[in-house]
N, CA, C and O atoms as a GROMACS GRO file, in nm:
protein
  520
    1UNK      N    1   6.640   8.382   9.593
    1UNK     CA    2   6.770   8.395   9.529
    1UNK      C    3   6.857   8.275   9.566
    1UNK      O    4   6.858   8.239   9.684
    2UNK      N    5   6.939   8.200   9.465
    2UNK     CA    6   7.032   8.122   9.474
    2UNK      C    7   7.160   8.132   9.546
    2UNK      O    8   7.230   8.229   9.514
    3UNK      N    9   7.213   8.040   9.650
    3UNK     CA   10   7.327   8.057   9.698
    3UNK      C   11   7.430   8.022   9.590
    3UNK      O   12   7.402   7.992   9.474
    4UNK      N   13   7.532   8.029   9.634
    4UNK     CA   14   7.646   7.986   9.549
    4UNK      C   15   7.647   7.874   9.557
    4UNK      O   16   7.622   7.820   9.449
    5UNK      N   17   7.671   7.783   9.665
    5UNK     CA   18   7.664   7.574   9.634
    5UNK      C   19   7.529   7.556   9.588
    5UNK      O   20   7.518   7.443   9.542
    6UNK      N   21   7.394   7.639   9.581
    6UNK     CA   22   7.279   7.576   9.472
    6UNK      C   23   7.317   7.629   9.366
    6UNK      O   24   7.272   7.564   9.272
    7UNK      N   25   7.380   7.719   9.330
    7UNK     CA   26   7.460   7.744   9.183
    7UNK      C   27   7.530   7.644   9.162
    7UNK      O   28   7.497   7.551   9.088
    8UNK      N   29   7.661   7.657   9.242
    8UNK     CA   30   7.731   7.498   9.160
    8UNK      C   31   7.687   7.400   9.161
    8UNK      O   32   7.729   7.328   9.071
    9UNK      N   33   7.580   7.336   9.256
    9UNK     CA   34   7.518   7.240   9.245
    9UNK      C   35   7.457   7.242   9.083
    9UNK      O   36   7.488   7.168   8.990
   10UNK      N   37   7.383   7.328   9.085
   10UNK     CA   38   7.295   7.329   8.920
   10UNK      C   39   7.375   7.318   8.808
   10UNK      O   40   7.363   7.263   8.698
   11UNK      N   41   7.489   7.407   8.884
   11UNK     CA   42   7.594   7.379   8.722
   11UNK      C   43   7.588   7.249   8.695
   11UNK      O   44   7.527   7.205   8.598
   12UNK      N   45   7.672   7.156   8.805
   12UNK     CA   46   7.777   7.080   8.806
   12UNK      C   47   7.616   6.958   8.735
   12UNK      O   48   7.614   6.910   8.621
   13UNK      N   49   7.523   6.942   8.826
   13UNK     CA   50   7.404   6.821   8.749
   13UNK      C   51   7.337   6.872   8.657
   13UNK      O   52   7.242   6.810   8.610
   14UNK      N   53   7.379   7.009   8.607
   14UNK     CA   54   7.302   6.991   8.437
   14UNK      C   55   7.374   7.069   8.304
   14UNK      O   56   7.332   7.148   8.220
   15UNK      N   57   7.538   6.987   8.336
   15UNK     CA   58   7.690   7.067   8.234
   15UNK      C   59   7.594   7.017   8.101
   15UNK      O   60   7.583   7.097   8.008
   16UNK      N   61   7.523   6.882   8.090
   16UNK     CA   62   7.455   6.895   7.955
   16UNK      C   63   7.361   6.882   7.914
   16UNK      O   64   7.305   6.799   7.844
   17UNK      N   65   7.328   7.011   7.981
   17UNK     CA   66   7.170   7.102   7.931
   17UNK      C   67   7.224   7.288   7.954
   17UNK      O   68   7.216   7.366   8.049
   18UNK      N   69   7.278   7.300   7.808
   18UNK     CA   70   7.327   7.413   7.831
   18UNK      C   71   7.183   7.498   7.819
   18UNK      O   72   7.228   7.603   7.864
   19UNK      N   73   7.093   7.518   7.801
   19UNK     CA   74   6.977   7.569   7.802
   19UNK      C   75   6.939   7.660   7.939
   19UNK      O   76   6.912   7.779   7.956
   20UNK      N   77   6.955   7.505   8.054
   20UNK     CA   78   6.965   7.508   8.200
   20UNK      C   79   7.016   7.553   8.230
   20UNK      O   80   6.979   7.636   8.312
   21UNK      N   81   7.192   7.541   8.182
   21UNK     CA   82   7.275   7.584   8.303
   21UNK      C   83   7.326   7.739   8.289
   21UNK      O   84   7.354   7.806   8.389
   22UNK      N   85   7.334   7.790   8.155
   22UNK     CA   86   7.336   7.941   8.117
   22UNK      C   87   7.234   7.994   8.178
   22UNK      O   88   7.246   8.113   8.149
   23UNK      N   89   7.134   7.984   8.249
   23UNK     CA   90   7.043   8.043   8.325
   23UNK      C   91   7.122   8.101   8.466
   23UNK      O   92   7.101   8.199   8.538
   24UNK      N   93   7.253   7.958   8.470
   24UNK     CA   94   7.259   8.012   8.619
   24UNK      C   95   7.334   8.144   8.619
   24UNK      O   96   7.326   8.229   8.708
   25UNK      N   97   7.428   8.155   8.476
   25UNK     CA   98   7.494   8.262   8.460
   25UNK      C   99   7.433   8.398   8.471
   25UNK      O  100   7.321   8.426   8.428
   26UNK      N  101   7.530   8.497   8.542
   26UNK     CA  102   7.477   8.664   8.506
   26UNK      C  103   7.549   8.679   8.385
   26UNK      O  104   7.656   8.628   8.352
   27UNK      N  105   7.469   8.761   8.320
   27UNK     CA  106   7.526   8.840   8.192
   27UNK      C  107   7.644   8.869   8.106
   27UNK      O  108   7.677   8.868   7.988
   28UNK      N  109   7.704   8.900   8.259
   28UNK     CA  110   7.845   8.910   8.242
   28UNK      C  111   7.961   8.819   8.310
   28UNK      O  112   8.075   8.850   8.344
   29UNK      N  113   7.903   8.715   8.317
   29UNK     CA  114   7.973   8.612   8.421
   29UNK      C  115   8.101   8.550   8.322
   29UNK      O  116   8.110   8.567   8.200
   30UNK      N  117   8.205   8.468   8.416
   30UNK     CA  118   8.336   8.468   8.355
   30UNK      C  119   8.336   8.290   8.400
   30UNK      O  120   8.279   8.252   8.502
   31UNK      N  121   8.412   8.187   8.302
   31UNK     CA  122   8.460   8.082   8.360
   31UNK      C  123   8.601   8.094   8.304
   31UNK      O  124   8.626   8.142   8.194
   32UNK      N  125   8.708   8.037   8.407
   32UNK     CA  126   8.826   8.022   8.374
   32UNK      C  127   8.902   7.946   8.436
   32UNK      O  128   8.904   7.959   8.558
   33UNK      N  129   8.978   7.853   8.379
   33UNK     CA  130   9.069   7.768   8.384
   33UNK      C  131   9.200   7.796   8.375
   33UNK      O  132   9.262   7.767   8.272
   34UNK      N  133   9.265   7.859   8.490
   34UNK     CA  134   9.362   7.921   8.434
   34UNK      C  135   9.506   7.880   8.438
   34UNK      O  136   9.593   7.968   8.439
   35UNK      N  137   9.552   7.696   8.441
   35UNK     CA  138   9.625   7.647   8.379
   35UNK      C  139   9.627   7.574   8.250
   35UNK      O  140   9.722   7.509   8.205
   36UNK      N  141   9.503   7.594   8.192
   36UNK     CA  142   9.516   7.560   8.058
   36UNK      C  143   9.621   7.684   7.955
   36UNK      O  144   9.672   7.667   7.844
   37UNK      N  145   9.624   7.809   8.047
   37UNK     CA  146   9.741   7.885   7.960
   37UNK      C  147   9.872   7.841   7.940
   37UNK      O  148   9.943   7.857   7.841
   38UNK      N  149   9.899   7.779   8.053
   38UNK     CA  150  10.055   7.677   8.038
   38UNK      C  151  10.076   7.614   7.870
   38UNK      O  152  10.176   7.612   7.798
   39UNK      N  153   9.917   7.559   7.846
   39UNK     CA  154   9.922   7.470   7.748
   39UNK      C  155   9.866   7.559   7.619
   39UNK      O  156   9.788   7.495   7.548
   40UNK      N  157   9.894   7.707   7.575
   40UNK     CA  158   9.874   7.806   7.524
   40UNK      C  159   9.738   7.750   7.454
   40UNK      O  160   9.697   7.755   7.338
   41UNK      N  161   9.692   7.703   7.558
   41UNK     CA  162   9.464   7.722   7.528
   41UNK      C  163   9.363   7.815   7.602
   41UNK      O  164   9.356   7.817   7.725
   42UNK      N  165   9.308   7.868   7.544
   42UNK     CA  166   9.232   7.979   7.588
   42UNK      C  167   9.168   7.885   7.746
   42UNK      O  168   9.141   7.767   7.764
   43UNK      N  169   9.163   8.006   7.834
   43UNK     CA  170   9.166   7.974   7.932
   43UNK      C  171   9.030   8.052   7.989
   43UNK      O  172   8.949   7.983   8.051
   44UNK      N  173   9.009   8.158   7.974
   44UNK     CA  174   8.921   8.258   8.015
   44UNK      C  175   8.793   8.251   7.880
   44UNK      O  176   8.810   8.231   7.759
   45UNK      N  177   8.689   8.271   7.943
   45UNK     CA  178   8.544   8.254   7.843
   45UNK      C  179   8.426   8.346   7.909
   45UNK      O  180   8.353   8.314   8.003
   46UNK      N  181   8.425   8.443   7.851
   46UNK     CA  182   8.286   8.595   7.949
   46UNK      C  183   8.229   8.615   7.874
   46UNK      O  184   8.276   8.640   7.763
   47UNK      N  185   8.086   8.613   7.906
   47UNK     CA  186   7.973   8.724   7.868
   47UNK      C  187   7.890   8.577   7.809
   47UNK      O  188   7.939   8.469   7.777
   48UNK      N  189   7.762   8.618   7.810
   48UNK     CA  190   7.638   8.478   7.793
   48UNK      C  191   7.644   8.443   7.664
   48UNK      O  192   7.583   8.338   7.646
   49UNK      N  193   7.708   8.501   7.536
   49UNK     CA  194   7.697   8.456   7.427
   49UNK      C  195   7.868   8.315   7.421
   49UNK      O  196   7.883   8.202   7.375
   50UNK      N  197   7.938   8.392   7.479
   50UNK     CA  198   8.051   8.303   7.480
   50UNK      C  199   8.058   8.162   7.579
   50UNK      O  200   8.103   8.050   7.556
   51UNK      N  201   7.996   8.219   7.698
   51UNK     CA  202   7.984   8.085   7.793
   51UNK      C  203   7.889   7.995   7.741
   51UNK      O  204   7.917   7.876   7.752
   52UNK      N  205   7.741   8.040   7.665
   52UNK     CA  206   7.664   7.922   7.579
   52UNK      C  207   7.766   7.843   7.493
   52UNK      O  208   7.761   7.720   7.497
   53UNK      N  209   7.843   7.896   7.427
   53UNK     CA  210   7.906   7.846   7.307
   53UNK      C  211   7.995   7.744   7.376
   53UNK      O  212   8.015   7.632   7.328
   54UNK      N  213   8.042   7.782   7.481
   54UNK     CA  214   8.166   7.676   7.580
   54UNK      C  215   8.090   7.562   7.583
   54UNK      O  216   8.105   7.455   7.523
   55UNK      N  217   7.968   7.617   7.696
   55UNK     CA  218   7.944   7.526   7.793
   55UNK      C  219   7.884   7.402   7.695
   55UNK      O  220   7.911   7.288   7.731
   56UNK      N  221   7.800   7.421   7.570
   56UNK     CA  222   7.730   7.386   7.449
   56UNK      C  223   7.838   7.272   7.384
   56UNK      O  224   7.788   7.168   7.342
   57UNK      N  225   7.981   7.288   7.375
   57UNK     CA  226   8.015   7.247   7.308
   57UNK      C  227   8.148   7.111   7.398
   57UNK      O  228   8.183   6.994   7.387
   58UNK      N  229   8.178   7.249   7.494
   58UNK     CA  230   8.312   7.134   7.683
   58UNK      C  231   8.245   6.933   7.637
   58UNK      O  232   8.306   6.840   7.584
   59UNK      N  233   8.103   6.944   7.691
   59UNK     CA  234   8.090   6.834   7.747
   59UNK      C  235   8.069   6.692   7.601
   59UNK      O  236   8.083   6.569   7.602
   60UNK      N  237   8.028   6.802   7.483
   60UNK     CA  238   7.976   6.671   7.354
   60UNK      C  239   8.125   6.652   7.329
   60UNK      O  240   8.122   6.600   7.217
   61UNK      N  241   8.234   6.660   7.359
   61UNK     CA  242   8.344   6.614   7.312
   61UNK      C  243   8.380   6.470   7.343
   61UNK      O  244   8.466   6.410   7.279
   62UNK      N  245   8.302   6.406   7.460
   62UNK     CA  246   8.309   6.327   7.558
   62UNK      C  247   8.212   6.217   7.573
   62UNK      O  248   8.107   6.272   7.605
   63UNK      N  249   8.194   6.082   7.566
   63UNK     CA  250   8.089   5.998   7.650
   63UNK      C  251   8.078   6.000   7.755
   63UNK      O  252   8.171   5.985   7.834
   64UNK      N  253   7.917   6.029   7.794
   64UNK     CA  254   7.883   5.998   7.967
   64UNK      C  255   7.983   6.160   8.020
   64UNK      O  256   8.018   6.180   8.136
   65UNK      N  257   7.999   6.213   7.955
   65UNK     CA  258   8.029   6.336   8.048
   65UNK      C  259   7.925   6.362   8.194
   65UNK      O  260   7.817   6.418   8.175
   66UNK      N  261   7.960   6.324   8.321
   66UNK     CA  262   7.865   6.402   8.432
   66UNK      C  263   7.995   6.375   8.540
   66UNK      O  264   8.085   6.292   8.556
   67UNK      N  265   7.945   6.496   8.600
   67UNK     CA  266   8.034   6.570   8.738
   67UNK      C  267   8.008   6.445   8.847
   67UNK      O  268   7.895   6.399   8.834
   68UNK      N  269   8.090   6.379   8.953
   68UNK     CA  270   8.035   6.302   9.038
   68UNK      C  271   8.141   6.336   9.154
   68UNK      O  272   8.216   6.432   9.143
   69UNK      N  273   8.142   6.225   9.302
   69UNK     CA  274   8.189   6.277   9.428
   69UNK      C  275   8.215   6.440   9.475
   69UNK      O  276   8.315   6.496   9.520
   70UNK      N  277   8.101   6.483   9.447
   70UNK     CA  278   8.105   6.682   9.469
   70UNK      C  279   8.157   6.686   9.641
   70UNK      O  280   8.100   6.608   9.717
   71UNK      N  281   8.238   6.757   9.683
   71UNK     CA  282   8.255   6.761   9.756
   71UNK      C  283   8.264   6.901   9.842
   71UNK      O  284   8.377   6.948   9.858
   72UNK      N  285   8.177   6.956   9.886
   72UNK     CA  286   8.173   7.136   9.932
   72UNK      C  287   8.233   7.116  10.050
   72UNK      O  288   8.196   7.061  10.154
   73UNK      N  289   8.357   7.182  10.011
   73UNK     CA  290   8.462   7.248  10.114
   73UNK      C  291   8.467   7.380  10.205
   73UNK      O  292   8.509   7.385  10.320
   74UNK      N  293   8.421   7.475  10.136
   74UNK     CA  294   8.356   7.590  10.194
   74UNK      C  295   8.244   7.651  10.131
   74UNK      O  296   8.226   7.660  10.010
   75UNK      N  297   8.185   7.684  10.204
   75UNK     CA  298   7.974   7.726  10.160
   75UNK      C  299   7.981   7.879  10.219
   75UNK      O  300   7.994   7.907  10.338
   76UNK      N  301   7.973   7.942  10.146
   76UNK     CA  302   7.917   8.100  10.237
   76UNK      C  303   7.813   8.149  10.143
   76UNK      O  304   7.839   8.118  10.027
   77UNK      N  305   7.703   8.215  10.158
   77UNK     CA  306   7.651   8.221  10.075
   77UNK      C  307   7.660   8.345   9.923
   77UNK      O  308   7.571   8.381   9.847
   78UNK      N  309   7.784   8.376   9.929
   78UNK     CA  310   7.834   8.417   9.813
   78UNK      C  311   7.926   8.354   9.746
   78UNK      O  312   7.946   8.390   9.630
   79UNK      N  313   8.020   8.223   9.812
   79UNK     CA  314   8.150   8.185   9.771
   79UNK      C  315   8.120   8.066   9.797
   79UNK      O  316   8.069   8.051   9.908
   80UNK      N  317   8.135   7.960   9.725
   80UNK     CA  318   8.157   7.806   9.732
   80UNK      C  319   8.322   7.750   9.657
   80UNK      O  320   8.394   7.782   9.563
   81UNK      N  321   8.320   7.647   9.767
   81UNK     CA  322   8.465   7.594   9.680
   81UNK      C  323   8.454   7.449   9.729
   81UNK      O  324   8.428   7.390   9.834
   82UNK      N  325   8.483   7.423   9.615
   82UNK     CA  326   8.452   7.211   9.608
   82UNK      C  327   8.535   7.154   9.504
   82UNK      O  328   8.572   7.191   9.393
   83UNK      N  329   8.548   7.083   9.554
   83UNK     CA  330   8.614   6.916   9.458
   83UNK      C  331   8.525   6.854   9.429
   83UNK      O  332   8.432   6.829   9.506
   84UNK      N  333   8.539   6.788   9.234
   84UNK     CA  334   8.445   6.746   9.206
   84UNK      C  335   8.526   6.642   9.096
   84UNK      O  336   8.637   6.673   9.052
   85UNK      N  337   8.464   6.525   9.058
   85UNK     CA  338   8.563   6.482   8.974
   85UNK      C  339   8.461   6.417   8.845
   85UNK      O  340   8.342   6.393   8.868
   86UNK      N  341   8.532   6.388   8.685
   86UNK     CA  342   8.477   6.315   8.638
   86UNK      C  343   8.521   6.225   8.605
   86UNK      O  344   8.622   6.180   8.659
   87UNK      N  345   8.439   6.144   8.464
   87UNK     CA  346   8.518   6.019   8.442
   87UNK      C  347   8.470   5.996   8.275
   87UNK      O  348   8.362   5.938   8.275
   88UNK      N  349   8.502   6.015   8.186
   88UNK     CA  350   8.433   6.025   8.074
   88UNK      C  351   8.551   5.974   7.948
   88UNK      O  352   8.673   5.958   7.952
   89UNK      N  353   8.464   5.962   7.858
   89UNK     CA  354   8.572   5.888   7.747
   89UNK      C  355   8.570   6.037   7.631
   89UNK      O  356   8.480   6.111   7.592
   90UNK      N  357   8.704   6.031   7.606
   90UNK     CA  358   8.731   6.145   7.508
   90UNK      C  359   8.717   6.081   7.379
   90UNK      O  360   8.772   5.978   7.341
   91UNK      N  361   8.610   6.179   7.297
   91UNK     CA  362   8.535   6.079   7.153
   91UNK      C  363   8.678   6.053   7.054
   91UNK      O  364   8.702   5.951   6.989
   92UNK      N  365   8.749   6.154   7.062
   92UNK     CA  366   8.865   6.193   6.956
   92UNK      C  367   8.981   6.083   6.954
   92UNK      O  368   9.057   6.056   6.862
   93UNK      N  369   8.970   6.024   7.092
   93UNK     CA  370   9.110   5.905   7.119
   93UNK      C  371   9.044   5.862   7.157
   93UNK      O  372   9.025   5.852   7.036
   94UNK      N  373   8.962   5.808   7.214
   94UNK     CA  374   8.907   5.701   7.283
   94UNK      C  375   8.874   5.666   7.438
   94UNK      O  376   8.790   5.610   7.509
   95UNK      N  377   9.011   5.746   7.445
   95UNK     CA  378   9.100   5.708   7.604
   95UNK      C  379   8.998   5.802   7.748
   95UNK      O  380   8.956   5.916   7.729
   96UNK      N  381   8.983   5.748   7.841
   96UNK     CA  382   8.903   5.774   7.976
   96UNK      C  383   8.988   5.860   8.006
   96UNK      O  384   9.105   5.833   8.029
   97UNK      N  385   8.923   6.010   8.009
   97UNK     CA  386   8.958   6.127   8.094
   97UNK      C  387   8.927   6.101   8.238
   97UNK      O  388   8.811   6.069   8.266
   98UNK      N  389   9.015   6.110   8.331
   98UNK     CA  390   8.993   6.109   8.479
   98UNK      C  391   9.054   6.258   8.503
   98UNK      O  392   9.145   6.310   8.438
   99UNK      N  393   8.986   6.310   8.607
   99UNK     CA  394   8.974   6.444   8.616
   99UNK      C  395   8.933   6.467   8.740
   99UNK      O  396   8.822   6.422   8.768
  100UNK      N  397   9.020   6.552   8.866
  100UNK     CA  398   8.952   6.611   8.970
  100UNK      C  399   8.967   6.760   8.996
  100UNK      O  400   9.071   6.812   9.037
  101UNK      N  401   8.860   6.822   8.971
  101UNK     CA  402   8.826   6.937   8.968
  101UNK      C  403   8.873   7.008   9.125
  101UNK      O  404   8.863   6.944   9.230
  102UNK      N  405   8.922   7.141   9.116
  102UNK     CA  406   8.854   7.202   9.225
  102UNK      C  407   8.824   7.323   9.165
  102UNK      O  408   8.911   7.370   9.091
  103UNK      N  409   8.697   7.400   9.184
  103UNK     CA  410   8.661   7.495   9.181
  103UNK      C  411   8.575   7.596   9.276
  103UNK      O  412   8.487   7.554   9.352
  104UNK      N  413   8.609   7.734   9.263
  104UNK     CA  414   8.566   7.847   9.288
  104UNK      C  415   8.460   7.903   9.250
  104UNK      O  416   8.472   7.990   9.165
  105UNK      N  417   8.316   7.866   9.306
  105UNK     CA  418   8.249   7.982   9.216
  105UNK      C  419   8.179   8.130   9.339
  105UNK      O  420   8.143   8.128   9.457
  106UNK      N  421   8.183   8.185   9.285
  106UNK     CA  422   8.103   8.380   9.336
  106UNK      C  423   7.971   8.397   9.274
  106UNK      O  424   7.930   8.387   9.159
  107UNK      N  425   7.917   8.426   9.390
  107UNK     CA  426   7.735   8.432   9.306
  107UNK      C  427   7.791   8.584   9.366
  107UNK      O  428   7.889   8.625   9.428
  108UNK      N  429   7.624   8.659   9.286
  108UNK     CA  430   7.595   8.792   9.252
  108UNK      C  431   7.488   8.775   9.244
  108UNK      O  432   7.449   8.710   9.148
  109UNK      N  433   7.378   8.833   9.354
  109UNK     CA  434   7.231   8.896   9.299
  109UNK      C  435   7.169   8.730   9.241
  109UNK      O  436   7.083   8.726   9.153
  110UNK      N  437   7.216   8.623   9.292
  110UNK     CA  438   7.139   8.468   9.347
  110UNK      C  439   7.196   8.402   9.165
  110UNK      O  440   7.137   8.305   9.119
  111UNK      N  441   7.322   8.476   9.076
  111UNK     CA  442   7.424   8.435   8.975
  111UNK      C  443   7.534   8.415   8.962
  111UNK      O  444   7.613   8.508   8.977
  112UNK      N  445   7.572   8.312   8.936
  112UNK     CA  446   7.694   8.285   8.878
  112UNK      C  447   7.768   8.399   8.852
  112UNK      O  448   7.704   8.461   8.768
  113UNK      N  449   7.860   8.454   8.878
  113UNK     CA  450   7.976   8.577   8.872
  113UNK      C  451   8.101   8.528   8.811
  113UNK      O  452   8.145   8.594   8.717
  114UNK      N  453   8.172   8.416   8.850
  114UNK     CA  454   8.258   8.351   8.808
  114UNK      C  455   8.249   8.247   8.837
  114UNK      O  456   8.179   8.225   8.935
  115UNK      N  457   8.318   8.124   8.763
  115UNK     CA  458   8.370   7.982   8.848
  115UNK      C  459   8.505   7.974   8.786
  115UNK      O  460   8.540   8.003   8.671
  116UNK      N  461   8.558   7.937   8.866
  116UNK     CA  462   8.739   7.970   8.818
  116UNK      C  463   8.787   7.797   8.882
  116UNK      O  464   8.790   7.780   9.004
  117UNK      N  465   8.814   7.706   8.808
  117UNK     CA  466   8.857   7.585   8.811
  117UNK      C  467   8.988   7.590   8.775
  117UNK      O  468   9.046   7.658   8.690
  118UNK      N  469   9.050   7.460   8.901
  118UNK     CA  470   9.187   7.373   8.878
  118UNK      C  471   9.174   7.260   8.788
  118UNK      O  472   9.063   7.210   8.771
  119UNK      N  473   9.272   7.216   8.733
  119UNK     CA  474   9.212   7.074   8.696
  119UNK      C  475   9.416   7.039   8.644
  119UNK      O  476   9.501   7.118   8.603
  120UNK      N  477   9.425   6.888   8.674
  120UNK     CA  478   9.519   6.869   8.639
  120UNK      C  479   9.568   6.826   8.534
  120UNK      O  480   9.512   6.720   8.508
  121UNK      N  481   9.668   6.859   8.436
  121UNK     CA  482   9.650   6.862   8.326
  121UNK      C  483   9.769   6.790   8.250
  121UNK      O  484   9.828   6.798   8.142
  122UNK      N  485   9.771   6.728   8.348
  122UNK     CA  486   9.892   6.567   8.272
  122UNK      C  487   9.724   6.487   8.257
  122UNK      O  488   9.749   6.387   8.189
  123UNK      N  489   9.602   6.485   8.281
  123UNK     CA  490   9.501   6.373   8.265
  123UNK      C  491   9.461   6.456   8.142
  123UNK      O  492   9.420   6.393   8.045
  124UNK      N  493   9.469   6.590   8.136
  124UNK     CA  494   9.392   6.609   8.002
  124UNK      C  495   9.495   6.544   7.873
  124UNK      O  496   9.444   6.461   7.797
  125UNK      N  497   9.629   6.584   7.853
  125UNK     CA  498   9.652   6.558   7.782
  125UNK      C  499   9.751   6.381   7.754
  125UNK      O  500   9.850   6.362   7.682
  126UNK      N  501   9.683   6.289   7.831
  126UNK     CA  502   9.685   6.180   7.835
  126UNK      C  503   9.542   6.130   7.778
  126UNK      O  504   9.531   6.021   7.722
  127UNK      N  505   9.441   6.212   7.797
  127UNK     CA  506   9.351   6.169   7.734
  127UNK      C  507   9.298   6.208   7.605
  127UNK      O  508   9.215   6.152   7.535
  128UNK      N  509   9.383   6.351   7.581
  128UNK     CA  510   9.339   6.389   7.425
  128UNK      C  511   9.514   6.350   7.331
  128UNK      O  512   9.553   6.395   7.223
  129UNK      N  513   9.570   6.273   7.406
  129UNK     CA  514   9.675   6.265   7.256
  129UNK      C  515   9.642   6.094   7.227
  129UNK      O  516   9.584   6.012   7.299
  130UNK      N  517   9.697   6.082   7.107
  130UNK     CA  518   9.649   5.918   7.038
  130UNK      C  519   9.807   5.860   7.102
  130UNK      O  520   9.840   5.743   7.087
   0.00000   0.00000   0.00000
């Protein structure tokens, strides 16, 4: 059975191979971002038909989308929490998303349960307006 940092690990080196990484999910597993509500965008995404559709679609918006400097802050083997950052070009403007993550994830039974991410969001929308 999978710990939680070999869960986020798997997430975080294979965001595009959703094939892969919906494996790490349970059934009923949840991702949420929950200051993107500030910016009245769905924030919350549950259950394996909806997180394929996310995870399938988050990273092709982007060139070179991949997670890099991971940094595990706390490891237990149900709870991981790390900083992670990317660096990718948004296809729609052009403009280099810089991005440092921190996230939460909870395994269950060696799955993904949740990952509940920060992210700051003066870089998102510096990188998605023209």
């Amino acid at each position: 059975m999978k710990t939680a940092k070999e869960l986020l690990l798997g997430y975080l080196e294979n965001i595009n191979d959703v094939d892969t990484t919906i494996e790490l999910f349970a059934p009923d597993a949840a991702i949420e971002l929950p200051y993107l509500a500030s910016l009245d965008k769905q924030w919350r995404w549950e259950g394996s038909d909806v997180l394929y559709n996310f995870i399938k679609s988050f990273p092709k918006g982007y060139e070179d989308f991949a997670f890099k400097n991971i940094q595990i802050l706390i490891d237990t083997p149900e709870q991981v929490f790390a900083e992670y950052q990317v660096e990718a070009v948004f296809k729609k403007t052009g403009k280099v998303y810089h991005q440092t993550y921190m996230g939460r994830l909870v395994a269950e039974n060696g799955k993904i349960k949740l990952l509940r991410e920060a992210l700051n969001l003066v870089e998102v929308s510096k990188a998605m307006t023209v």
